[in-house]
ZABA-961992 format. One line per 3 residues: for each residue x, y, z of N, C-alpha, C, CB. Coordinates in steps of 0.1 Angstrom, whole numbers. Glycine has a CB too. Layout:
# residues N
X:Y:Z:X:Y:Z:X:Y:Z:X:Y:Z | ...;
# end
This chain:
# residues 323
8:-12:0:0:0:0:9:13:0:-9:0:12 | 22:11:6:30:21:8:35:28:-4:40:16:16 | 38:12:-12:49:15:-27:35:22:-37:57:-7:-36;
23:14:-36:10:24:-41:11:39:-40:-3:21:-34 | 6:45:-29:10:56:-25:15:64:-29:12:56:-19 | 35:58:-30:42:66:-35:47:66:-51:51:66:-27;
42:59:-56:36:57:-71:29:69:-74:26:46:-72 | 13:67:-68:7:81:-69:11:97:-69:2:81:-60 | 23:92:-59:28:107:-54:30:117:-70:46:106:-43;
40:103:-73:52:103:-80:45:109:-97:60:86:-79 | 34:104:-102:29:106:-101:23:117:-112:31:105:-93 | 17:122:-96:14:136:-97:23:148:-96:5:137:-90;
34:141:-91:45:153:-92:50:154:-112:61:147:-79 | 50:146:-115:52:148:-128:43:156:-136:53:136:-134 | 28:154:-131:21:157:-141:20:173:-136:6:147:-143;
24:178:-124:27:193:-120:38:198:-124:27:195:-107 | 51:192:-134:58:201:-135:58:198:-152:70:201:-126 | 51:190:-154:49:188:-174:42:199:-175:39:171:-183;
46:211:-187:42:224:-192:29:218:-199:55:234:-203 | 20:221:-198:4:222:-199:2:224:-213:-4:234:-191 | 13:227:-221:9:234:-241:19:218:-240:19:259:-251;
29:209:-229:31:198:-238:43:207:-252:12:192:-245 | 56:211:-247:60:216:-258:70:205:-259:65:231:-257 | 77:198:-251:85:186:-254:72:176:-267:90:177:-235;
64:176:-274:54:169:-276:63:169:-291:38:175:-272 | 59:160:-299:65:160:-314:61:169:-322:62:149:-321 | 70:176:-329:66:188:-337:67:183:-351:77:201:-334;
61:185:-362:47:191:-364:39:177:-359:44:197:-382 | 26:181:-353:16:170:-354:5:174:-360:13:165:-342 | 3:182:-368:-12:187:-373:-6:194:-386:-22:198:-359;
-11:197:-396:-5:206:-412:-3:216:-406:-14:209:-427 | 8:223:-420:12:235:-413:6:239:-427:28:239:-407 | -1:257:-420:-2:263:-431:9:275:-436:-15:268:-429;
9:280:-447:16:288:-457:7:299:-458:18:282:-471 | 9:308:-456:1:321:-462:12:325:-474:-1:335:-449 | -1:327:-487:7:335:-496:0:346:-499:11:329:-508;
5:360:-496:-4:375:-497:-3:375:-509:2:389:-491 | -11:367:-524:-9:370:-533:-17:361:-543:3:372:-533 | -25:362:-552:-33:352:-558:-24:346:-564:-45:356:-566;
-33:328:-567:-28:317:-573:-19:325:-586:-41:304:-578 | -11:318:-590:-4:319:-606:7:330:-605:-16:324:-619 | 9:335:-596:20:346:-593:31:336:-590:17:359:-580;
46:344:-592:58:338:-589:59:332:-579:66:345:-589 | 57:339:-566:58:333:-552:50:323:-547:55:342:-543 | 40:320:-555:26:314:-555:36:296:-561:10:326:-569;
40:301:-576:41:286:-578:54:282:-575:37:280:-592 | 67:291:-566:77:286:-558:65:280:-546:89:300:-554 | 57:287:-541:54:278:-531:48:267:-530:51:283:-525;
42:260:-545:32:252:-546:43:240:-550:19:257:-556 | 55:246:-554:65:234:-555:74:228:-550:70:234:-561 | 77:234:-535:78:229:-530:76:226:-518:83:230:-533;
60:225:-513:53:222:-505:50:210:-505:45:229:-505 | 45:204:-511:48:187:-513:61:178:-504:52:186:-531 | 70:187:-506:85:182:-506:84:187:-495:97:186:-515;
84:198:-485:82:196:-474:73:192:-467:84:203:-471 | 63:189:-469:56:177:-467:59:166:-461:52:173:-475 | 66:157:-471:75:144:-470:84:146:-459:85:141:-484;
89:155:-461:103:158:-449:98:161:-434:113:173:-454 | 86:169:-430:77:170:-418:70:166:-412:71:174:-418 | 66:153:-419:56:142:-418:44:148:-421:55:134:-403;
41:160:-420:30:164:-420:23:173:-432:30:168:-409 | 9:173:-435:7:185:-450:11:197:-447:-9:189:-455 | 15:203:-457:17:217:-458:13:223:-466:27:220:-458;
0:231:-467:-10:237:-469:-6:253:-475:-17:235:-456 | -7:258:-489:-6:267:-495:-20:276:-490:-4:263:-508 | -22:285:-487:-36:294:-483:-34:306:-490:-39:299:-467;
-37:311:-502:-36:326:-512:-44:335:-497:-50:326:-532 | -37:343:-493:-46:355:-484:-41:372:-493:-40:356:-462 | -46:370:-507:-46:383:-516:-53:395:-509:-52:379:-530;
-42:412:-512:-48:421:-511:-39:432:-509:-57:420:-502 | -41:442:-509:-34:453:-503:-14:449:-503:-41:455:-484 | -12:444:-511:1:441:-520:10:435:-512:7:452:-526;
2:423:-501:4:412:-500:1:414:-476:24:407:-510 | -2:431:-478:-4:434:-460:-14:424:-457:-10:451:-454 | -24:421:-461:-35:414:-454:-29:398:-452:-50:415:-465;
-24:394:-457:-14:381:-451:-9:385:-442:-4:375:-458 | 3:392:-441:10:396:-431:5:401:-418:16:403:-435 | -7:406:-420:-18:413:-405:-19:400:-404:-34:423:-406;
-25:392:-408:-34:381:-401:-20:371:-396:-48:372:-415 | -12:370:-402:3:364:-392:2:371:-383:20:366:-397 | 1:378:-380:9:391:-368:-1:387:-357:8:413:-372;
-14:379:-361:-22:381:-355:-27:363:-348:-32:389:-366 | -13:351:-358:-16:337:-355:-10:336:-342:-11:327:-364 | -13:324:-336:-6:316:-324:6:316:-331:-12:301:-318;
22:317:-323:31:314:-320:38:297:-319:30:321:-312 | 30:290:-328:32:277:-326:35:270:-338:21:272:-320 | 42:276:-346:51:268:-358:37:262:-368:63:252:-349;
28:264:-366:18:262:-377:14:272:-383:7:257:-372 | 15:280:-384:8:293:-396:21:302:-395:-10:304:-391 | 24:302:-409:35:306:-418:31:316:-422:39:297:-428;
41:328:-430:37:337:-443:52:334:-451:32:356:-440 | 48:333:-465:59:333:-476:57:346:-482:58:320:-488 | 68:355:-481:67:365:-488:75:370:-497:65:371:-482;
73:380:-506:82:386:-513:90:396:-509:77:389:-521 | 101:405:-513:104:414:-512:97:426:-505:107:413:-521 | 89:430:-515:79:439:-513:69:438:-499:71:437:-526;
63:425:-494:53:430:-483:58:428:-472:40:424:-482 | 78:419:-473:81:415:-462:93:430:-457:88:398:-464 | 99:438:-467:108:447:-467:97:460:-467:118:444:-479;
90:466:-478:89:473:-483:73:480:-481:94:468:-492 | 63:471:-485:46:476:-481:50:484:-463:32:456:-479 | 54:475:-454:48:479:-441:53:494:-437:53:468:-429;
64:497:-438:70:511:-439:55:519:-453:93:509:-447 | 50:516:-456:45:528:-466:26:525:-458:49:522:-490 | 26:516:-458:9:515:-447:7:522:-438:6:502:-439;
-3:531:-438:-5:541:-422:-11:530:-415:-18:559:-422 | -7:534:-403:-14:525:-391:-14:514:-389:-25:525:-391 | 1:507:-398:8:496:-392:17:497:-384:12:488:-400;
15:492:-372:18:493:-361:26:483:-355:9:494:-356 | 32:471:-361:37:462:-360:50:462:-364:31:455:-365 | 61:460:-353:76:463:-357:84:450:-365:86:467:-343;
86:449:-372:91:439:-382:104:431:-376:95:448:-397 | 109:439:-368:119:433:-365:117:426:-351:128:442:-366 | 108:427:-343:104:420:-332:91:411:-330:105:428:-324;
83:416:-341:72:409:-342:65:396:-350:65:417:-344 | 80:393:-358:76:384:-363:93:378:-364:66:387:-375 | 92:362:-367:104:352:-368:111:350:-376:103:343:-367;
120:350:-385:123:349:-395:127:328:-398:136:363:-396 | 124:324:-410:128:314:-407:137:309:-416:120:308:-405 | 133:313:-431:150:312:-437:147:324:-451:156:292:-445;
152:327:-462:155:332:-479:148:322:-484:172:333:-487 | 141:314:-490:142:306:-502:144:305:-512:137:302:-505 | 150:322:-514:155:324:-532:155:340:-535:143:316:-545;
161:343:-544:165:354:-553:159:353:-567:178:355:-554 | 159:364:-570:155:368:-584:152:381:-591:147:362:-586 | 162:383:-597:160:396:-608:145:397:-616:173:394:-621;
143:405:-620:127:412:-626:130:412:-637:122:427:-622 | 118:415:-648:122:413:-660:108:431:-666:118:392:-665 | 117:437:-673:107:449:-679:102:448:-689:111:461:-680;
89:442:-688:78:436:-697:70:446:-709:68:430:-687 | 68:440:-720:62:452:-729:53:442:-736:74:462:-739 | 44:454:-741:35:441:-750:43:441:-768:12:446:-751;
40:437:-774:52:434:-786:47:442:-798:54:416:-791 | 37:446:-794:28:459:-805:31:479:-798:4:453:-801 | 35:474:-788:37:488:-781:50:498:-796:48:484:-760;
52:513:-793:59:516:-803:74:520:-798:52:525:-810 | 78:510:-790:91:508:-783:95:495:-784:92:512:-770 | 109:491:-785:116:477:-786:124:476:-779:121:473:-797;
132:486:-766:144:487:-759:139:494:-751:157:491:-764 | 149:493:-742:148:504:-727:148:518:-734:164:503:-714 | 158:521:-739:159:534:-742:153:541:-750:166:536:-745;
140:532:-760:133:534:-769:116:543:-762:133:518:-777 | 119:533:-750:109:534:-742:110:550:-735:110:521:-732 | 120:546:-731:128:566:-720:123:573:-732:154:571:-718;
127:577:-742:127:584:-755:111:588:-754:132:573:-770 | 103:576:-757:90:581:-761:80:582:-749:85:571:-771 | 84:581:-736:78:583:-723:78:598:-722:86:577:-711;
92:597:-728:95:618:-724:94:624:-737:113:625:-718 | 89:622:-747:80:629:-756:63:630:-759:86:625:-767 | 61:618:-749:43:617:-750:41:612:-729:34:597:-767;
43:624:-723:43:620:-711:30:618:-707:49:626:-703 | 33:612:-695:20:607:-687:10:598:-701:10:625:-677 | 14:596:-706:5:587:-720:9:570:-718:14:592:-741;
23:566:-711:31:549:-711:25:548:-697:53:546:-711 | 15:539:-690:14:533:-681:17:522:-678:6:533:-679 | 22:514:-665:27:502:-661:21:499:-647:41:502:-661;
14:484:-652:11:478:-641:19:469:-628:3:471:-647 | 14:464:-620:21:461:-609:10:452:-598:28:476:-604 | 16:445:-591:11:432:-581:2:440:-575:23:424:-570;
1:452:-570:-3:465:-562:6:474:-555:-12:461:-552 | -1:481:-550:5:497:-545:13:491:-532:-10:511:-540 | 32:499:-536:36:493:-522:47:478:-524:20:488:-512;
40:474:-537:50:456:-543:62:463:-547:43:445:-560 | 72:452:-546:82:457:-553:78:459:-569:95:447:-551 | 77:458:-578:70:458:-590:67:473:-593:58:451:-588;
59:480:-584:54:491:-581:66:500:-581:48:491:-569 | 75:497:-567:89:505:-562:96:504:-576:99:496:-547 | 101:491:-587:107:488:-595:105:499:-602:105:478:-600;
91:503:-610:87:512:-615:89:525:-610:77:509:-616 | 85:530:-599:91:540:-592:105:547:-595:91:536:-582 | 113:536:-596:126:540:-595:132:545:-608:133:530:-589;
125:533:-620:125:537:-630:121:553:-633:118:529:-634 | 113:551:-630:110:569:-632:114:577:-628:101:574:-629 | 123:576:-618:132:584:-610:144:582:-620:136:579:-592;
153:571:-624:164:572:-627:167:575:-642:170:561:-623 | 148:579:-648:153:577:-661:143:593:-663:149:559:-671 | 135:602:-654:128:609:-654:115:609:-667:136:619:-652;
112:597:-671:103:595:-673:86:590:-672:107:595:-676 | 76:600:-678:66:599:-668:56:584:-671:56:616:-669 | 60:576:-666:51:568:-667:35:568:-655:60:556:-666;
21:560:-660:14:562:-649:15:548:-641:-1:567:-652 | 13:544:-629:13:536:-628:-4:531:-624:25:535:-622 | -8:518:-626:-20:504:-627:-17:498:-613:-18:491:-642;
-25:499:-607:-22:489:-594:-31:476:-597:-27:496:-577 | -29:467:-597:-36:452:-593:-37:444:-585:-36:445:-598 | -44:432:-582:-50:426:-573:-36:412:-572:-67:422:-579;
-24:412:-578:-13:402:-582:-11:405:-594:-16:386:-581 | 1:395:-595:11:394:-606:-2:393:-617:23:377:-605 | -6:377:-617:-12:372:-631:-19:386:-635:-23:358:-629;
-29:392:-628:-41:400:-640:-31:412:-646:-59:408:-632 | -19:419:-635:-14:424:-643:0:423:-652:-15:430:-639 | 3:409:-653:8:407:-666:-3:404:-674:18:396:-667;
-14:400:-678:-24:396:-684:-29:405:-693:-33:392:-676 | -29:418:-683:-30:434:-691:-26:438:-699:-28:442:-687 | -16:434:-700:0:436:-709:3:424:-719:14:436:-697;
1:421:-717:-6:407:-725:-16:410:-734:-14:396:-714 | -27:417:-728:-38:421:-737:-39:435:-741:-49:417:-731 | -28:441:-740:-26:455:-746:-33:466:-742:-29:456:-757;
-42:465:-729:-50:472:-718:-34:480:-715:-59:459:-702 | -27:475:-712:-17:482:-701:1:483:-715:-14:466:-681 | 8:494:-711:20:492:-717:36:481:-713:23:505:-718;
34:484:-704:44:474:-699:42:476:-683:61:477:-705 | 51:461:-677:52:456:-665:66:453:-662:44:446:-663 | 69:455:-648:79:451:-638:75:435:-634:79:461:-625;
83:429:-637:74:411:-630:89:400:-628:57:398:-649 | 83:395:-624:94:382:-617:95:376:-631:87:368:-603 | 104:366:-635:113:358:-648:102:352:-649:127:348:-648;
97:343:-638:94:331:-643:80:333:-645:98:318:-634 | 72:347:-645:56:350:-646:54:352:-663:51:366:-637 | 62:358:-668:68:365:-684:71:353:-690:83:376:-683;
80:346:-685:86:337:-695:79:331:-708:88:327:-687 | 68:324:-703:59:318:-714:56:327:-723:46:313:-709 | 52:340:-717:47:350:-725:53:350:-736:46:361:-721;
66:354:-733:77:356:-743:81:346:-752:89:359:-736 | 85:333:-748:88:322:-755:73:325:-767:88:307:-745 | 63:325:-762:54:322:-771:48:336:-781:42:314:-763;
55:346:-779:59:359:-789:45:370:-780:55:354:-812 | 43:365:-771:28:376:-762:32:385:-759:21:374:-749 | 46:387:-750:51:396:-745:69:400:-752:49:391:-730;
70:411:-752:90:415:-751:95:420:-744:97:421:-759 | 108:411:-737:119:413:-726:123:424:-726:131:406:-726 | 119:440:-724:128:450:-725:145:446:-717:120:462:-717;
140:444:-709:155:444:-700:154:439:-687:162:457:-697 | 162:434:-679:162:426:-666:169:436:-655:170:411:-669 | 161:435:-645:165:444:-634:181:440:-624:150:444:-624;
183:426:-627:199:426:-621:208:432:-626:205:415:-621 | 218:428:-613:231:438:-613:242:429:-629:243:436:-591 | 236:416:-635:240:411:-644:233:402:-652:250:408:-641;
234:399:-665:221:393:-671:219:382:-666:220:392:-686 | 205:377:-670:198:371:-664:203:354:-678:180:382:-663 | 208:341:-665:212:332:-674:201:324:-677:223:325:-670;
187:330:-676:173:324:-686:171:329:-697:159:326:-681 | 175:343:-699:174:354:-710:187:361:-713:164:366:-705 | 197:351:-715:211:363:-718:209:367:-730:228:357:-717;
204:367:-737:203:374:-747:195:393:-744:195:363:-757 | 189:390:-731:183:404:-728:192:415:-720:169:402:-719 | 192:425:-723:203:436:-722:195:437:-703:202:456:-737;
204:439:-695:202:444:-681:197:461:-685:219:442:-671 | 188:465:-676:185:478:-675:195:487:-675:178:481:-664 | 203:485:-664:213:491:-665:219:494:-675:218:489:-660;
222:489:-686:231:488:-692:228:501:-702:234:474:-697 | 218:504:-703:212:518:-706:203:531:-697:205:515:-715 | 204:525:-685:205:533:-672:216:533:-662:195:528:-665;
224:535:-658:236:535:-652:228:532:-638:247:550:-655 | 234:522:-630:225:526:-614:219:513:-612:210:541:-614 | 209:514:-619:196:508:-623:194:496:-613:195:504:-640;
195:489:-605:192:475:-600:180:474:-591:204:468:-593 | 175:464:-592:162:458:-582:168:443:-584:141:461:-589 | 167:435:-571:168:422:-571:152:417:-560:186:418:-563;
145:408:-565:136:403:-556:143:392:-549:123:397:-564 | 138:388:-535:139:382:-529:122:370:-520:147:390:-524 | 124:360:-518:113:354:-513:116:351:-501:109:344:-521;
107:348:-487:113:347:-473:97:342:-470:122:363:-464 | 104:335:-459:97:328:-449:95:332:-436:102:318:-448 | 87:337:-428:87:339:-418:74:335:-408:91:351:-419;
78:338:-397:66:328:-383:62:343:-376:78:311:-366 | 54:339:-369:47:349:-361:56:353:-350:34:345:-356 | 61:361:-341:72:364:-334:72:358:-319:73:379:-334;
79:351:-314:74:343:-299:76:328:-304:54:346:-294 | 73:324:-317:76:308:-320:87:301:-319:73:305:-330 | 86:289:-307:96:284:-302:106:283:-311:94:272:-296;
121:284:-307:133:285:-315:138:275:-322:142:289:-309 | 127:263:-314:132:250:-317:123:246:-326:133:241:-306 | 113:254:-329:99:246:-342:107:257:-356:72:252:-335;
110:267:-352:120:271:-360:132:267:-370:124:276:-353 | 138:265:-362:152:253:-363:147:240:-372:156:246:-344 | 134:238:-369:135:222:-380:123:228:-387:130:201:-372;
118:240:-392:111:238:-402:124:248:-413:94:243:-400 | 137:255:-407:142:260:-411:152:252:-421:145:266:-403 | 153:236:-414:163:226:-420:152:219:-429:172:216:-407;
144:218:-431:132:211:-435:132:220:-451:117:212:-422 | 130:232:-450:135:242:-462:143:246:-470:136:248:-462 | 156:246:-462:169:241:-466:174:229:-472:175:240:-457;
170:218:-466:170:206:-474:163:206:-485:165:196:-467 | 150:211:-486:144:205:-496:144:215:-505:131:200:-494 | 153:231:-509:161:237:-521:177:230:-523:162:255:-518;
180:223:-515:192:217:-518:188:205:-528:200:213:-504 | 178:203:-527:171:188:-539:178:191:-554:148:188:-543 | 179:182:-558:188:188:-573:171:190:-578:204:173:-585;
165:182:-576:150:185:-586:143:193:-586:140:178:-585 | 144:202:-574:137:218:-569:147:227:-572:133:220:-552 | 162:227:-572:171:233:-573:171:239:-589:181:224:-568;
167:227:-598:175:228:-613:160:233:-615:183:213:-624 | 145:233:-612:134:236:-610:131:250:-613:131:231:-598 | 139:255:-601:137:273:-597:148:277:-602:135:280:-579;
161:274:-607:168:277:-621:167:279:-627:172:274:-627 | 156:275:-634:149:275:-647:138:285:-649:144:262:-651 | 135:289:-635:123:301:-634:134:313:-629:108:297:-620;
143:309:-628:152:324:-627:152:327:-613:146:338:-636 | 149:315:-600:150:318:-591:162:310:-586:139:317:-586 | 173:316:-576:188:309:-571:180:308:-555:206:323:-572;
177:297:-557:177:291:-544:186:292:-529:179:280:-547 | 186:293:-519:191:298:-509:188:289:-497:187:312:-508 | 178:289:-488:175:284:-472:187:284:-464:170:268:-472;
187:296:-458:203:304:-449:195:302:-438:210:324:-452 | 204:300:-432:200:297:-413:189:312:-409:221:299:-398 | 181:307:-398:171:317:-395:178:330:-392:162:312:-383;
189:327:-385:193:338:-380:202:352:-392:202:332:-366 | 208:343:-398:211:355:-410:202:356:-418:223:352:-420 | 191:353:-423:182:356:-428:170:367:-419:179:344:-431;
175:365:-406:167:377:-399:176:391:-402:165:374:-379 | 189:388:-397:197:398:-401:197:406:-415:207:392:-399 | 191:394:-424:191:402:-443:180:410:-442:187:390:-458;
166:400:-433:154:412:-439:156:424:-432:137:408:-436 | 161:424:-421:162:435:-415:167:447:-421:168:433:-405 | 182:445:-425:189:454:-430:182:457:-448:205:448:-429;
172:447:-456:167:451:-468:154:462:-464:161:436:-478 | 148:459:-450:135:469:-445:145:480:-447:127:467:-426 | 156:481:-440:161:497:-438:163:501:-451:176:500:-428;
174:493:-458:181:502:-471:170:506:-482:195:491:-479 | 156:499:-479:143:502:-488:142:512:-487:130:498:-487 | 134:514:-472:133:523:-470:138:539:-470:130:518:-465;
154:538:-468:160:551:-473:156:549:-486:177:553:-471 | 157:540:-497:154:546:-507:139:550:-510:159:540:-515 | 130:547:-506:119:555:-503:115:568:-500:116:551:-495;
122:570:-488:124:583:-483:130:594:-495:134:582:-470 | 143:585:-500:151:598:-508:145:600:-522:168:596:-510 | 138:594:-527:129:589:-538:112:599:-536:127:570:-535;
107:598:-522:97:604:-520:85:596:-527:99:618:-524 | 88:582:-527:75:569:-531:63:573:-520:81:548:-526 | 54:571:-527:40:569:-520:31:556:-528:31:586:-520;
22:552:-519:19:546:-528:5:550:-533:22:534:-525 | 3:562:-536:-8:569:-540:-4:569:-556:-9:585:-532;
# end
């Protein structure tokens, strides 16, 4: 009866000092979701639809794509800011809503650098300046030329107000002083589609959204926004190369809601990592003109940080709005 007793004790002393959320408990046990601030068929959209599967396999568990489109990718990112802290609800973002939108939104109130987790890069990628193939320009410079003899007449669309896409354009206009207007939209697809359908004159867009276009004669490559051509399109002249200056590089990132254990971190960070190291996902987003990456959480907190700041000076010295 004695050894009973202290069985019992024993026990219940365990079950008073086991943490009540069960965090020693196996991680993932239930799907994790993805937020993408951005409708189906956009760049970021089918990086993430390809390799979600593949982390899947590697998690044990589904991993769930969710489009939360709007306001140029903020309405994902609010509703993160706004999940449990428990390694299940994700946002994949771009450049633009993870660096660039929150600094230009009134009445976001949410510090980027403490309020949310960073968990790795999944890739890079230069932009491509899109034209429709009937427009009465064939080059960058052709384009400068006739912007600044029929101004405010060349409009260019963009993901929405605040995307890099947008800023791309922006800068354009700054470095080349010509007046383009700019088209905000709802994502990538409807406004390359525009442009596509001759509604709109040209677009700022990720490689791998254009591509088809182009191959199949819909759209023409003015020029690519890296610091060096683009090895999907070397045949297309870099912006620069008739803008002196000229660079935009996109980036894609992963991040958790801020507070999520360091340790559910840590393996969905290696879980990402692994599965862009796949030669099959690797040679995959190669081919879409994305360079694959998955850098430890912590330099990757360090990158977005320092891409929020250096945006934003250029923002400031630029005088962007996204009006």
């Amino acid at each position: 009866m004695k050894k009973f007793a202290c069985g019992l004790a024993l026990i219940a002393g365990v079950a008073a000092i086991a943490p009540s959320g069960q965090v020693n408990a196996a991680y993932p046990e239930r799907p994790i979701r993805v937020m993408i601030g951005f409708p189906p068929g956009g760049a970021i959209d089918t990086i993430g639809r390809l390799i979600a599967p593949r982390l899947s396999e590697r998690l044990g568990q589904s991993v769930v794509i969710e489009n939360k489109a709007g306001a140029g990718g903020i309405i994902a990112l609010q509703q993160l800011l706004k999940s449990e802290p428990d390694g299940y609800t994700l946002l994949m973002g771009t450049m633009g809503n993870l660096s660039i939108s929150p600094g230009l939104v009134k009445d976001f109130n949410a510090d980027m650098d403490k309020d949310v987790a960073a968990v790795t890069v999944v890739g890079a990628s230069g932009m491509v300046l899109y034209a429709n193939p009937k427009s009465p320009f064939k080059s960058v410079s052709e384009l400068v030329s006739y912007a600044k003899a029929h101004p405010d007449e060349i409009n260019f669309s963009s993901s929405g107000n605040g995307g890099l896409p947008h800023m791309a354009g922006e800068l354009f206009k700054t470095a080349t002083g010509a007046k383009l207007t700019h088209i905000p939209y709802s994502g990538s697809n409807p406004a390359v589609k525009d442009v596509v359908g001759g509604q709109v004159h040209v677009t700022f867009e990720a490689t791998a959204i254009g591509l088809p276009f182009v191959q199949s004669g819909q759209l023409l490559a003015l020029g690519t926004t890296g610091k060096e051509r683009s090895p999907v399109m070397p045949d297309v002249p870099t912006i620069g190369e008739s803008v002196p200056g000229y660079e935009v590089t996109n980036w894609y990132g992963v991040i958790a809601p801020g507070g999520t254990p360091p340790e559910r971190i840590a393996t969905l960070q290696k879980a990402f990592a692994d599965v862009l190291a796949e030669p099959q996902i690797k040679d995959k987003l190669l081919s879409l003109g994305v360079t694959p990456d998955g850098r430890s959480s912590e330099d990757a907190a360090a990158y977005m940080s320092g891409e929020r700041k250096r945006w934003m000076k250029v923002v400031k010295e630029n005088n962007i709005t996204t009006q």
